[in-house]
SEZAZA-670856 format. One record per residue: residue in one letter; x, y, z of N, C-alpha, C, O in turn. Coordinates in Angstrom, 2 decimals. Each point is the difference from the previous one (the first is absolute). Layout:
N
kolba residu->A	n_px->X	n_py->Y	n_pz->Z	ca_px->X	ca_py->Y	ca_pz->Z	c_px->X	c_py->Y	c_pz->Z	o_px->X	o_py->Y	o_pz->Z
...
// end
This chain:
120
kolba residu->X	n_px->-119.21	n_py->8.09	n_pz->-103.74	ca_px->-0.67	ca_py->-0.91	ca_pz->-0.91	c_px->-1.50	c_py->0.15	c_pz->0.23	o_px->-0.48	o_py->0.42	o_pz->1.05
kolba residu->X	n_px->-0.26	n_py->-0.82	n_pz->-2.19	ca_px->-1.36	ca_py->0.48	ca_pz->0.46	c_px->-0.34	c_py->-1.91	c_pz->-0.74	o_px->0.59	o_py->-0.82	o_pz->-0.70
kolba residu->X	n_px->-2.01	n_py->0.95	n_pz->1.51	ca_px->-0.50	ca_py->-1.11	ca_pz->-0.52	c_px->-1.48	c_py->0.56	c_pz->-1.11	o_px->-0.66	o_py->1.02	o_pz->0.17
kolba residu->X	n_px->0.48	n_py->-2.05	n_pz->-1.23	ca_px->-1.10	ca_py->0.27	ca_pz->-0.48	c_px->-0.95	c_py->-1.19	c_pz->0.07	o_px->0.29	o_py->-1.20	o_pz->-0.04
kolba residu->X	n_px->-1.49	n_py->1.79	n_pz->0.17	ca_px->-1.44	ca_py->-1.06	ca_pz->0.27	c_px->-0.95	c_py->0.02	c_pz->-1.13	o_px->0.41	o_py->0.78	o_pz->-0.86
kolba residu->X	n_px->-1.73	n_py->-1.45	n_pz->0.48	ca_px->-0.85	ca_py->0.09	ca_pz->-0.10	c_px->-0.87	c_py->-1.10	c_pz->0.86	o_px->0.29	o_py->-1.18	o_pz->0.22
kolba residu->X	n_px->-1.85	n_py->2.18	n_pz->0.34	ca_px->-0.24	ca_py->-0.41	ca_pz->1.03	c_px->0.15	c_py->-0.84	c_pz->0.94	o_px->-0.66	o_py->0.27	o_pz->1.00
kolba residu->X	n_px->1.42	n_py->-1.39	n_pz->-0.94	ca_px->0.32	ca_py->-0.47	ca_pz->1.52	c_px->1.21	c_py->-0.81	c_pz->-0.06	o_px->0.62	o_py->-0.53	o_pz->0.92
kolba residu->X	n_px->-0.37	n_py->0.51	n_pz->-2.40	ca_px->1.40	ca_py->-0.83	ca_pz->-0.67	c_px->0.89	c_py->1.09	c_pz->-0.52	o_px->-0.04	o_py->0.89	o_pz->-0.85
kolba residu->X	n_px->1.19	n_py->-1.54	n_pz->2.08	ca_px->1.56	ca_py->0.70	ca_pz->-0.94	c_px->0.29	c_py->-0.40	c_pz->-0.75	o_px->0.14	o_py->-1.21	o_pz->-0.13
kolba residu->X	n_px->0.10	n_py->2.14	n_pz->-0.82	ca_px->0.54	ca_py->-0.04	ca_pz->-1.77	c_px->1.60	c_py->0.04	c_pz->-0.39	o_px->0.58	o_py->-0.39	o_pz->-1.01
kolba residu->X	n_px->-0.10	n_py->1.01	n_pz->2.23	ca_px->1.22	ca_py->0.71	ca_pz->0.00	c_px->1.10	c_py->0.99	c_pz->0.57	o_px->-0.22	o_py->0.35	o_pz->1.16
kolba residu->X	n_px->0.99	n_py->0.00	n_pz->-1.55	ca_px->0.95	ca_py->1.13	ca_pz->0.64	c_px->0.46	c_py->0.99	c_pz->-0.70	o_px->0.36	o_py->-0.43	o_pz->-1.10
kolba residu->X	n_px->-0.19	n_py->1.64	n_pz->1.22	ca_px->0.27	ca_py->1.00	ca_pz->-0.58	c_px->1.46	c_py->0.94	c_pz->0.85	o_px->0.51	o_py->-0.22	o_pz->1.10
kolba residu->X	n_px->-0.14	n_py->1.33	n_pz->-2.16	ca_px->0.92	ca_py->0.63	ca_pz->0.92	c_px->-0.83	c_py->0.99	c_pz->0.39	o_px->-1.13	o_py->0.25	o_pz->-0.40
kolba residu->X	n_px->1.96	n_py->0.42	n_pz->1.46	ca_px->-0.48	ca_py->0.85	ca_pz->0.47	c_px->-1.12	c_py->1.12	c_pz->-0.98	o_px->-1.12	o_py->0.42	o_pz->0.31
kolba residu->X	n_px->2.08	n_py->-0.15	n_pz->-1.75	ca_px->-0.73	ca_py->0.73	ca_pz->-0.66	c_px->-1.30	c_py->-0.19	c_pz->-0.85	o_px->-0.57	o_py->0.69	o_pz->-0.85
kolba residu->X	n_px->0.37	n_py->-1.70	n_pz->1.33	ca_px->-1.14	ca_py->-0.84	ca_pz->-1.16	c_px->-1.38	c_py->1.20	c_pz->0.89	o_px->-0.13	o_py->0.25	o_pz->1.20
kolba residu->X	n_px->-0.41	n_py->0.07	n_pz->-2.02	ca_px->-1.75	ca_py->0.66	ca_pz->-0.20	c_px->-0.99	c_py->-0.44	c_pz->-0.42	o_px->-1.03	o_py->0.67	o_pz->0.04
kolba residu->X	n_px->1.06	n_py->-1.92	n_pz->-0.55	ca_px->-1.48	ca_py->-0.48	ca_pz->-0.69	c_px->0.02	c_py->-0.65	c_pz->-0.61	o_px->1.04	o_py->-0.65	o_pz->-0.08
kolba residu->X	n_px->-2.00	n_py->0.37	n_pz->-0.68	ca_px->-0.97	ca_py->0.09	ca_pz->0.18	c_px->-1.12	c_py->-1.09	c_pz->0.88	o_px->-1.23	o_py->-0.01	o_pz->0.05
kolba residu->X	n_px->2.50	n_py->-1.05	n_pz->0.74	ca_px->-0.95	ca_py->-0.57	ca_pz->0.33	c_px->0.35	c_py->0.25	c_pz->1.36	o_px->1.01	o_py->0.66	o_pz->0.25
kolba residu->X	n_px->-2.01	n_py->-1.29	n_pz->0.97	ca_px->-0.40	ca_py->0.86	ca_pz->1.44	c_px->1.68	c_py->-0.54	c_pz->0.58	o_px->0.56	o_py->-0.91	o_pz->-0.61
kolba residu->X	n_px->0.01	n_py->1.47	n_pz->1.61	ca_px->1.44	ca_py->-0.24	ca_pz->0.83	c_px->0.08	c_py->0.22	c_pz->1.03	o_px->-0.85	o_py->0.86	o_pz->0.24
kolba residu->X	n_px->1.69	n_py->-1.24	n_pz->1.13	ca_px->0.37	ca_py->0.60	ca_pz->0.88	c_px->0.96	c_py->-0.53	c_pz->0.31	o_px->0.07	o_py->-1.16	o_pz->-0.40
kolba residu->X	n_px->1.07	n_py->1.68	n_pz->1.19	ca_px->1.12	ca_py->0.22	ca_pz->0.33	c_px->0.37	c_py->-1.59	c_pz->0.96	o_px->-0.59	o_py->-0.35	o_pz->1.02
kolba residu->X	n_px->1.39	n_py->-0.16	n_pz->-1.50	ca_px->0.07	ca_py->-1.61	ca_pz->0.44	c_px->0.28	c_py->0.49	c_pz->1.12	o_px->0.39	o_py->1.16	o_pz->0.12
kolba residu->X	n_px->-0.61	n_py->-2.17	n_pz->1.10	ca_px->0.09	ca_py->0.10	ca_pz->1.52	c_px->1.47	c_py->-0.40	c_pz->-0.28	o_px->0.64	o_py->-0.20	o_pz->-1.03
kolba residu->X	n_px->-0.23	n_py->0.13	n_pz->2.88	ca_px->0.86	ca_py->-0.86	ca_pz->0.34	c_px->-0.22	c_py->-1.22	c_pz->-0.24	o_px->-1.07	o_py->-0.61	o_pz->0.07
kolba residu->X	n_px->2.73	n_py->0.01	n_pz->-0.53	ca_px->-0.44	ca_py->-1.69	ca_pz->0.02	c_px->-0.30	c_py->-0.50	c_pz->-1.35	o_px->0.16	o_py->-1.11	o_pz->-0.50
kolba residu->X	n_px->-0.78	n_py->2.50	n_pz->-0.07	ca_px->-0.38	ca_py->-0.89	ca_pz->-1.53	c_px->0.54	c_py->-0.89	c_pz->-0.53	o_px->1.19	o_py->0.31	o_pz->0.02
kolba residu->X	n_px->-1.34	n_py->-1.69	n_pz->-0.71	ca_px->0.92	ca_py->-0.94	ca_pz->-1.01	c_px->-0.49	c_py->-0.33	c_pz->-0.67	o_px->-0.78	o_py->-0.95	o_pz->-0.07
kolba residu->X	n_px->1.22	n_py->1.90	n_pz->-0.81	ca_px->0.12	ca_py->-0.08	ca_pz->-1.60	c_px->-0.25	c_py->-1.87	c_pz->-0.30	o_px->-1.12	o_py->-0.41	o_pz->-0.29
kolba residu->X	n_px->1.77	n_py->-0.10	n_pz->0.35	ca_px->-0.16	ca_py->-1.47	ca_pz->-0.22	c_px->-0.82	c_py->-0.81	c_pz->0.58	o_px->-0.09	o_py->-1.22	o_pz->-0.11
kolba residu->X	n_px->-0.63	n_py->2.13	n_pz->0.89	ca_px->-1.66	ca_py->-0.82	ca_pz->0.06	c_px->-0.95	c_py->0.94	c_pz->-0.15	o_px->-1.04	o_py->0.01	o_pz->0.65
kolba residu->X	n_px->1.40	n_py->0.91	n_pz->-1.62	ca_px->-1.30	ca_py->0.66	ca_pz->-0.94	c_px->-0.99	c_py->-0.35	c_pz->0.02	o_px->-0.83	o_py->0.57	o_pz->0.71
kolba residu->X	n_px->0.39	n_py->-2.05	n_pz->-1.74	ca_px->-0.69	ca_py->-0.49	ca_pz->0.14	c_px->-1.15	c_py->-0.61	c_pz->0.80	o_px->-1.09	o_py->-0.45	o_pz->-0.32
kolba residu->X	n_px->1.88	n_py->0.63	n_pz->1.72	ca_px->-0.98	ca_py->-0.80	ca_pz->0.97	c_px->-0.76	c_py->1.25	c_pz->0.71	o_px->-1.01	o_py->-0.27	o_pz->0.65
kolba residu->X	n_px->1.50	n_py->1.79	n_pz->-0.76	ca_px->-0.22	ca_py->1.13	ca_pz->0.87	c_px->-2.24	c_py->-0.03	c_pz->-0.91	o_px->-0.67	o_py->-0.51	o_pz->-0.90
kolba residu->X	n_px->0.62	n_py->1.17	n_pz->1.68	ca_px->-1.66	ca_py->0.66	ca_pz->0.20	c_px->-0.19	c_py->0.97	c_pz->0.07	o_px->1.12	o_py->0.48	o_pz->-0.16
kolba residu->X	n_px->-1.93	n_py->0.52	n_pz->0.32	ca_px->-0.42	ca_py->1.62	ca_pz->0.12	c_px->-1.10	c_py->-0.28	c_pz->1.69	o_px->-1.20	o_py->-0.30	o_pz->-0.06
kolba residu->X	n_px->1.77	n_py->0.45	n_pz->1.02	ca_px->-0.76	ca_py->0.05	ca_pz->1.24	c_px->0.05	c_py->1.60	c_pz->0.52	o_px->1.09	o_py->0.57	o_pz->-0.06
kolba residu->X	n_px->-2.29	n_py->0.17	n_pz->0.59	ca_px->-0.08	ca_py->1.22	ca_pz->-0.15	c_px->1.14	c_py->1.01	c_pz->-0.53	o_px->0.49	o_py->0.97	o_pz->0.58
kolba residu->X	n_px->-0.24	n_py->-1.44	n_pz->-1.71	ca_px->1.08	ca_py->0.83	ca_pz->-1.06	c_px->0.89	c_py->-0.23	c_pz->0.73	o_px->0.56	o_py->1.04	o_pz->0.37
kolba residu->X	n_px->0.00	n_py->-2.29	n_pz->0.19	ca_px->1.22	ca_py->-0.73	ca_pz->0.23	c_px->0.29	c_py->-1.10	c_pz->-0.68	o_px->-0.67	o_py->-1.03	o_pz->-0.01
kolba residu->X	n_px->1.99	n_py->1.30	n_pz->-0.73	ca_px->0.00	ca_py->-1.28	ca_pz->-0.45	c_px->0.23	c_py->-1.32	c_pz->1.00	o_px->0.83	o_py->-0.01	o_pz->0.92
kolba residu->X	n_px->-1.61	n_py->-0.97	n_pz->-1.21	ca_px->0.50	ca_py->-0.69	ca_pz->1.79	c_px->0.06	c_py->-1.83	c_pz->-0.51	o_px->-0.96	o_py->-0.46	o_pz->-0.61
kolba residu->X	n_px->2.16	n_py->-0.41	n_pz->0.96	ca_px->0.36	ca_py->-1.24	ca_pz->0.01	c_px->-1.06	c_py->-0.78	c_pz->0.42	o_px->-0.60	o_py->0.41	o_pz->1.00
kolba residu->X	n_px->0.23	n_py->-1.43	n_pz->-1.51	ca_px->-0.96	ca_py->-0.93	ca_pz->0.93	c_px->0.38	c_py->-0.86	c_pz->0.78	o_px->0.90	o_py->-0.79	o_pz->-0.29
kolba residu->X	n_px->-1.81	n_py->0.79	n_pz->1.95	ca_px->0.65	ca_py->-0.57	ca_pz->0.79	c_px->0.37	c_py->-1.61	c_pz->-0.16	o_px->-0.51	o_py->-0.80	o_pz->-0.79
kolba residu->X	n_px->1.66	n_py->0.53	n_pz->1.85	ca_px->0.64	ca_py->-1.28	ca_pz->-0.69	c_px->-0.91	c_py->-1.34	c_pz->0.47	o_px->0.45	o_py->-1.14	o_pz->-0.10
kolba residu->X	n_px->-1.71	n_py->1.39	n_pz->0.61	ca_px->-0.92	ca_py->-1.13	ca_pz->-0.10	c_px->-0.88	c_py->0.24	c_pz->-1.39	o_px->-0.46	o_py->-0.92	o_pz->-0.67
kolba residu->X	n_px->0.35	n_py->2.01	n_pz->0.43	ca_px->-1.21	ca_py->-0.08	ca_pz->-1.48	c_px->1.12	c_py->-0.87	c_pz->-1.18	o_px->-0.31	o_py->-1.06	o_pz->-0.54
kolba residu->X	n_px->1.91	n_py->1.96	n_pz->0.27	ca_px->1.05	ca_py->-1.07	ca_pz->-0.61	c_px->-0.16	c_py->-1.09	c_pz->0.29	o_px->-0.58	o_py->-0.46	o_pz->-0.98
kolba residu->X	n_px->0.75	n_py->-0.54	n_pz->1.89	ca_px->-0.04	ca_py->-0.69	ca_pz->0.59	c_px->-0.92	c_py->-0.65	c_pz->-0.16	o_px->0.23	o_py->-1.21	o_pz->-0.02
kolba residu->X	n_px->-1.40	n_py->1.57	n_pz->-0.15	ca_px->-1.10	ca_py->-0.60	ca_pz->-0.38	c_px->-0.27	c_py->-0.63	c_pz->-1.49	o_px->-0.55	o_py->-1.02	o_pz->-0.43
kolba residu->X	n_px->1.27	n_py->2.23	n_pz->-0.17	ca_px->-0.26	ca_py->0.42	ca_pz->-2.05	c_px->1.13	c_py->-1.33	c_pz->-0.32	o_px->-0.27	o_py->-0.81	o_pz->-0.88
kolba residu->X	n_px->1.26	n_py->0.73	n_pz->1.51	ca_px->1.01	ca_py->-1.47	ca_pz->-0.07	c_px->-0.46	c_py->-0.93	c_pz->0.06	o_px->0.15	o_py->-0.82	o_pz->-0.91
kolba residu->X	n_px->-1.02	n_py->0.49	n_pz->2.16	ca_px->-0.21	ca_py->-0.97	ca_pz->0.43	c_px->-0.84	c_py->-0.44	c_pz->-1.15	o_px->0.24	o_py->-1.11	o_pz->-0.47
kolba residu->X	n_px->-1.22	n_py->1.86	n_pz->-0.04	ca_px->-0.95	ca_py->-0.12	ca_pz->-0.79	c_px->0.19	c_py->-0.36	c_pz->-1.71	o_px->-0.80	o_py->-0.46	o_pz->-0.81
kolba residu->X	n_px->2.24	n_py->0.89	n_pz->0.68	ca_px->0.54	ca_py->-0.32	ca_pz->-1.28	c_px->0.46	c_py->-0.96	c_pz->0.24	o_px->-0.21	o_py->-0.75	o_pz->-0.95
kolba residu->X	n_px->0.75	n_py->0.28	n_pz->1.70	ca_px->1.03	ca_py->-1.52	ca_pz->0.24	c_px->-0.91	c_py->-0.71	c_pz->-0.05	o_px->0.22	o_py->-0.98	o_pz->-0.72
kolba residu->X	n_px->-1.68	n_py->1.02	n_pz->1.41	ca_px->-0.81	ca_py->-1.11	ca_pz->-0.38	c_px->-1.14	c_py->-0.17	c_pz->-0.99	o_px->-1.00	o_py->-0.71	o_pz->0.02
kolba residu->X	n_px->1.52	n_py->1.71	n_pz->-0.97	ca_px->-0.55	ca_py->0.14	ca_pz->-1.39	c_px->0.61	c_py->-0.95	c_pz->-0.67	o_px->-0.68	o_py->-0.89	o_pz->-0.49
kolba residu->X	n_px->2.35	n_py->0.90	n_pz->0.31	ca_px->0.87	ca_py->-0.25	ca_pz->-0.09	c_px->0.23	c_py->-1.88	c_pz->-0.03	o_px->0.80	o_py->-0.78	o_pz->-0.51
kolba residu->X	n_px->-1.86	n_py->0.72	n_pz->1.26	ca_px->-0.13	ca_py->-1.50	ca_pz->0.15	c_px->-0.99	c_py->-0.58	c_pz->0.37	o_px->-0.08	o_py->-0.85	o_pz->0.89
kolba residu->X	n_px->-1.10	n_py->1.47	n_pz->-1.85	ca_px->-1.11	ca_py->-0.16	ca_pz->-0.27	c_px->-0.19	c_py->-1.51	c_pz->-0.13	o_px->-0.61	o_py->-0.74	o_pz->0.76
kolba residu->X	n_px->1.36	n_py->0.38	n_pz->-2.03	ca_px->-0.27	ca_py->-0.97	ca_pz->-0.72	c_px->0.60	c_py->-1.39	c_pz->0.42	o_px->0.09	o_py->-0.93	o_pz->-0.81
kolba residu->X	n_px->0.24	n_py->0.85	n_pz->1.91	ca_px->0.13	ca_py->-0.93	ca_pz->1.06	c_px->-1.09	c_py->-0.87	c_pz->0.43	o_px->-0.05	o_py->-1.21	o_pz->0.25
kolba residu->X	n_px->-1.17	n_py->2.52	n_pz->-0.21	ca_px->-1.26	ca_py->-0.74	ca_pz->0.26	c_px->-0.92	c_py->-0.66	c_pz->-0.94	o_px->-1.02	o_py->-0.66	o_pz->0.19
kolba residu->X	n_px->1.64	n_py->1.01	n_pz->-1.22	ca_px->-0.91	ca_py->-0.74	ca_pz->-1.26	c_px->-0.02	c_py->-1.57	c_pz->0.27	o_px->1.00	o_py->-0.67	o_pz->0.30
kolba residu->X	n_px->-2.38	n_py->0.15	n_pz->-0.45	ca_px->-0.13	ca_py->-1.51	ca_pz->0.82	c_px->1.32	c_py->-0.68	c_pz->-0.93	o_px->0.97	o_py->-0.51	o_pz->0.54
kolba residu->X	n_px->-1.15	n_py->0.62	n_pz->-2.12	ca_px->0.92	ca_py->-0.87	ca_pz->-0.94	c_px->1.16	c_py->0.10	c_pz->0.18	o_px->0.75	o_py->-0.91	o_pz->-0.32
kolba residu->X	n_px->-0.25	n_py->2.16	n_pz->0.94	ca_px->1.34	ca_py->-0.01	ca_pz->0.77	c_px->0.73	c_py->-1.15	c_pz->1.14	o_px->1.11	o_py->-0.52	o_pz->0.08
kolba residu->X	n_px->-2.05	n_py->0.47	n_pz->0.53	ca_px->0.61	ca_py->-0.74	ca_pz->1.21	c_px->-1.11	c_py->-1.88	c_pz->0.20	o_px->0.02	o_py->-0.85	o_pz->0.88
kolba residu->X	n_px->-0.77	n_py->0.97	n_pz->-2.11	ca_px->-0.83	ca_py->-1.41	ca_pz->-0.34	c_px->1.15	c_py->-0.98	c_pz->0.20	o_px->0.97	o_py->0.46	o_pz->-0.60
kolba residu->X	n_px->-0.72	n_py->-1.42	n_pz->1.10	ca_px->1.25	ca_py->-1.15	ca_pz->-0.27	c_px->-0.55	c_py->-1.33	c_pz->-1.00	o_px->0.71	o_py->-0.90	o_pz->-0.46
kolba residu->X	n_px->-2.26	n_py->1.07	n_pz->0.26	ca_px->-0.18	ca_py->-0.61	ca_pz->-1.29	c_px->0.63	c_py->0.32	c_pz->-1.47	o_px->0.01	o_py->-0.82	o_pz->-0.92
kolba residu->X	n_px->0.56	n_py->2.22	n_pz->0.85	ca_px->0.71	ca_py->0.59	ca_pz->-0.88	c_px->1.34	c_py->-0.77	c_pz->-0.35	o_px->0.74	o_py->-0.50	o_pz->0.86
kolba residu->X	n_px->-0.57	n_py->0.47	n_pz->-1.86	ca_px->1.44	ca_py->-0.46	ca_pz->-0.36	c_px->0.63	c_py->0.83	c_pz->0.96	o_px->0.20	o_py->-0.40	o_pz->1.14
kolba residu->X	n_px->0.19	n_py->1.74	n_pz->-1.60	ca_px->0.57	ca_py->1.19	ca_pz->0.39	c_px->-0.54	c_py->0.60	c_pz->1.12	o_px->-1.16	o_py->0.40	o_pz->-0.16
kolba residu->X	n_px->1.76	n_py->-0.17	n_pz->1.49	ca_px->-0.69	ca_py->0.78	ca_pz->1.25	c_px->0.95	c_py->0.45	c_pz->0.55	o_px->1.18	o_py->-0.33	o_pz->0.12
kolba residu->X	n_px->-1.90	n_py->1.28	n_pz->0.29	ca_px->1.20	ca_py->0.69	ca_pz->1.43	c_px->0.14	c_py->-1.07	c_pz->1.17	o_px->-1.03	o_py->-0.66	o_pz->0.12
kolba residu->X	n_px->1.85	n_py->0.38	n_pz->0.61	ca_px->0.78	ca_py->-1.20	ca_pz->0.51	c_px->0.19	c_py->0.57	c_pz->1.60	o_px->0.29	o_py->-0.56	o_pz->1.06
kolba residu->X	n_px->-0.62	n_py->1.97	n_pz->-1.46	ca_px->0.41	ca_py->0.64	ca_pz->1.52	c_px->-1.19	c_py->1.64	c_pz->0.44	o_px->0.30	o_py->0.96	o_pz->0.71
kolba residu->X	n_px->-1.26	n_py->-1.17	n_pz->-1.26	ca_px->-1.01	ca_py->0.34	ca_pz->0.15	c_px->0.19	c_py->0.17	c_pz->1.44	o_px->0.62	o_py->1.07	o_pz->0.05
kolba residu->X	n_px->-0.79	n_py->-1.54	n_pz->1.32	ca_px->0.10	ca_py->0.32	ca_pz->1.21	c_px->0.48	c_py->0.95	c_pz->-0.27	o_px->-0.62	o_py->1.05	o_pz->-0.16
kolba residu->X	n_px->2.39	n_py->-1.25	n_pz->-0.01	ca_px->0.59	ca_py->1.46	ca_pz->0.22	c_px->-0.22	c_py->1.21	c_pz->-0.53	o_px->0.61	o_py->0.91	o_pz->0.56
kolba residu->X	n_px->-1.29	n_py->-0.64	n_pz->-1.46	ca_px->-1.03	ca_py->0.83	ca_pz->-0.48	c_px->-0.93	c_py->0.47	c_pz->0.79	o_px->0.17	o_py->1.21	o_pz->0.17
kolba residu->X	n_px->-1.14	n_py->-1.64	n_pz->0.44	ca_px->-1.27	ca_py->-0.18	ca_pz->0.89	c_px->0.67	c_py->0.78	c_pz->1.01	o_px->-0.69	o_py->0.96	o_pz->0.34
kolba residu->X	n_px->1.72	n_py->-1.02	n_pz->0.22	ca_px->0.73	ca_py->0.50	ca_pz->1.17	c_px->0.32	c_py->1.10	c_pz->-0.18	o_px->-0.35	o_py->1.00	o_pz->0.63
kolba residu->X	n_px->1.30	n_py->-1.10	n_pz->-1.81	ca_px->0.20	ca_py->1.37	ca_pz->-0.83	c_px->-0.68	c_py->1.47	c_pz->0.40	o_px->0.24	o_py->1.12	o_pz->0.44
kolba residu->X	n_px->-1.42	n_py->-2.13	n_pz->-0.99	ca_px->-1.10	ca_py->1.15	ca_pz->-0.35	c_px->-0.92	c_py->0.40	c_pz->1.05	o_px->-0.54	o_py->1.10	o_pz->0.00
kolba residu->X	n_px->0.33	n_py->-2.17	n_pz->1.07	ca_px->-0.93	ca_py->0.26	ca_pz->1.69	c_px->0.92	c_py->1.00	c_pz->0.62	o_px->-0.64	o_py->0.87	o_pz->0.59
kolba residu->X	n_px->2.29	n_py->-0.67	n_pz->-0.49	ca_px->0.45	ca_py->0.73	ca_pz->-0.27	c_px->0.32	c_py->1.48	c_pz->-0.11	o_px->0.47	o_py->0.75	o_pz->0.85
kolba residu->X	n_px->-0.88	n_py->-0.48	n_pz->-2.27	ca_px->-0.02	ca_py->0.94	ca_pz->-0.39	c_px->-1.41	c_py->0.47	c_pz->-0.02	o_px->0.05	o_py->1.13	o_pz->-0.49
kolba residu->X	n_px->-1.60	n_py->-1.51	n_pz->0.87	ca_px->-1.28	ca_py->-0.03	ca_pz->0.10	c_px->0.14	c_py->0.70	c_pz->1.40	o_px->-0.61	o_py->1.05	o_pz->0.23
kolba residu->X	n_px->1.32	n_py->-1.56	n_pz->0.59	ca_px->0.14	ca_py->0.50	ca_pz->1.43	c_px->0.41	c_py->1.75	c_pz->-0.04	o_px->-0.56	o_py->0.93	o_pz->0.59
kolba residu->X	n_px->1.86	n_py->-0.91	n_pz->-1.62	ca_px->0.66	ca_py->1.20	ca_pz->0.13	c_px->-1.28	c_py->0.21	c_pz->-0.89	o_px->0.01	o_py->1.20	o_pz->0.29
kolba residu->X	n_px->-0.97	n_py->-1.29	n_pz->-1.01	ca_px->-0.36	ca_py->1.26	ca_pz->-0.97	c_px->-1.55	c_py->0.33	c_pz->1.18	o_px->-0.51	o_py->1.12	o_pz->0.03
kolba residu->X	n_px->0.05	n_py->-2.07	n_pz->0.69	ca_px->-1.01	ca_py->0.13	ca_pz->1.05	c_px->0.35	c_py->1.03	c_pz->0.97	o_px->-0.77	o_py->0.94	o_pz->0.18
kolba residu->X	n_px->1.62	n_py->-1.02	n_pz->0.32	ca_px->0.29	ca_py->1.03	ca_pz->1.64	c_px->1.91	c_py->-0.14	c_pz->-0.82	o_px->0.88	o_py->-0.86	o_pz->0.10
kolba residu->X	n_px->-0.95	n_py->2.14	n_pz->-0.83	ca_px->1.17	ca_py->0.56	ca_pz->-0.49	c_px->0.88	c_py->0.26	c_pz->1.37	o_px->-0.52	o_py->0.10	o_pz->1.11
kolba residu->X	n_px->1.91	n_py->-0.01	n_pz->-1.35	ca_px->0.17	ca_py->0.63	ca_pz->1.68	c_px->0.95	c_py->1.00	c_pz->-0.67	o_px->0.80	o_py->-0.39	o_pz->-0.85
kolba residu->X	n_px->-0.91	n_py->2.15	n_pz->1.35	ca_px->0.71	ca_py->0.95	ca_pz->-0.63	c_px->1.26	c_py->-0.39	c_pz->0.57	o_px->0.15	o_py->0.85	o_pz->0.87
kolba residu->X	n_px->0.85	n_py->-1.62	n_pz->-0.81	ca_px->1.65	ca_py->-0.09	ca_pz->-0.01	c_px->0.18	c_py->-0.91	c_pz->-1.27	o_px->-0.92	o_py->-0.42	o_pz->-0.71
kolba residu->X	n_px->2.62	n_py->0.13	n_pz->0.51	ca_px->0.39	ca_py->-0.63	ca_pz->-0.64	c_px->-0.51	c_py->-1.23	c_pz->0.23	o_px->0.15	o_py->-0.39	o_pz->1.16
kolba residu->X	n_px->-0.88	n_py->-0.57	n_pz->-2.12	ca_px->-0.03	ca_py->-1.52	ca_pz->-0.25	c_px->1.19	c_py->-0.52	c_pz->-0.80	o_px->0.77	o_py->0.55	o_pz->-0.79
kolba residu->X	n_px->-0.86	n_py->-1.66	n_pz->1.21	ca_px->1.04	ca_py->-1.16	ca_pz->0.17	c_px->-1.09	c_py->-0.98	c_pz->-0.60	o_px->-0.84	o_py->-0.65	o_pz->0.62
kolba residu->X	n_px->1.15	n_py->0.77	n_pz->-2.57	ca_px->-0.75	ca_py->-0.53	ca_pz->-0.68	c_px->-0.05	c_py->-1.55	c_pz->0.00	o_px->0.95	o_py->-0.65	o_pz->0.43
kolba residu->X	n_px->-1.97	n_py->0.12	n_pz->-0.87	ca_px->0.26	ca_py->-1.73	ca_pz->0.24	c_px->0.84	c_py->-0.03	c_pz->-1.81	o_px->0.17	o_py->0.82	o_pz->-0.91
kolba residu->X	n_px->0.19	n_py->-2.44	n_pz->1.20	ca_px->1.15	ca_py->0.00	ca_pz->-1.49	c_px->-1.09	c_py->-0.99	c_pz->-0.75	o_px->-0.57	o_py->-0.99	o_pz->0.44
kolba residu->X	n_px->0.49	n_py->1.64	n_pz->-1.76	ca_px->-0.40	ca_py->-0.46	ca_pz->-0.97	c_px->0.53	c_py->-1.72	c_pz->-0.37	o_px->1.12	o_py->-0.43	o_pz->-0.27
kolba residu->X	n_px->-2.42	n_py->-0.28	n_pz->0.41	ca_px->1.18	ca_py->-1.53	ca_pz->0.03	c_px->0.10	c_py->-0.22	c_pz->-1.86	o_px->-0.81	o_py->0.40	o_pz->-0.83
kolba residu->X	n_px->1.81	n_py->-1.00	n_pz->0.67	ca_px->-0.16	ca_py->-0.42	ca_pz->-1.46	c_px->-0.85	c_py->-1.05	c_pz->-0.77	o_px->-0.23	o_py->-1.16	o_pz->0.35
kolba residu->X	n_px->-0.07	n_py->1.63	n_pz->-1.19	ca_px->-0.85	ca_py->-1.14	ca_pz->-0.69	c_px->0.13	c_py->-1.61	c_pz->-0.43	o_px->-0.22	o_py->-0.30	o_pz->-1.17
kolba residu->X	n_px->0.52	n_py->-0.55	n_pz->1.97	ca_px->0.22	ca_py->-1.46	ca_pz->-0.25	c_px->-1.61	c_py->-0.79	c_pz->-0.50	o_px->-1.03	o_py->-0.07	o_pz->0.67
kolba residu->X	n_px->1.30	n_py->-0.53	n_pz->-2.25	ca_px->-0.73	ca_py->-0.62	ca_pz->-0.46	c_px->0.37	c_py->-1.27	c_pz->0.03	o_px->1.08	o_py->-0.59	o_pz->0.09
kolba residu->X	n_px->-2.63	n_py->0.16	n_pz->-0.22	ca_px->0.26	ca_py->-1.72	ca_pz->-0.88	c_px->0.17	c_py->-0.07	c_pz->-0.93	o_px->-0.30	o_py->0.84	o_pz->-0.85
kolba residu->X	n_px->1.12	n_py->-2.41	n_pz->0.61	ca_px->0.44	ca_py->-0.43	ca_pz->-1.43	c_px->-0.97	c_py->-0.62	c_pz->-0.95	o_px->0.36	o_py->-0.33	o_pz->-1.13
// end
């Protein structure tokens, strides 16, 4: 199997017989296909990113993810309508601020998303 690039992003996979036109080299060991997407071009290796930079790119979406937690009108209790559990949010997210600060390259043991309980 060959892989194909343009400059530092994998595009793809080819068979053996593929020629061109765009740049290739011969997938390493290990290759998976099913994380295409995440591979890179490191001195014309295609190469995984380590599991703290992942780790990091998670952490960093999860607390995208719950951005809007912090919006003051969110969690105002002058509001008719508020989040009711705002703490558990706050925690949530100190959290996941921790993992996206000093990533640690092993498996994390994600915190759980609490559910959204409003006022009536």
């Amino acid at each position: 199997m060959k892989v194909i690039y343009e400059n530092t992003k994998v595009i793809g996979t080819a068979t053996d017989a593929y020629d061109g036109p765009n740049s290739w080299v011969i997938a390493p060991d290990g290759f998976d296909v099913n994380k295409l997407d995440q591979y890179t071009m490191v001195d014309g290796v295609p190469t995984l990113p380590s599991l703290s930079v992942t780790n990091k790119a998670q952490a960093m979406s999860l607390l995208a993810a719950t951005d809007w937690t912090e919006v003051p009108s969110v969690t105002n209790t002058a509001n008719q309508h508020h989040l009711i559990n705002a703490a558990d949010f706050v925690a949530y997210r100190i959290a996941l601020r921790a993992i996206a600060v000093n990533p640690p390259n092993t498996v994390v043991s994600w915190p759980t998303l609490p559910i959204e309980q409003w006022s009536n």
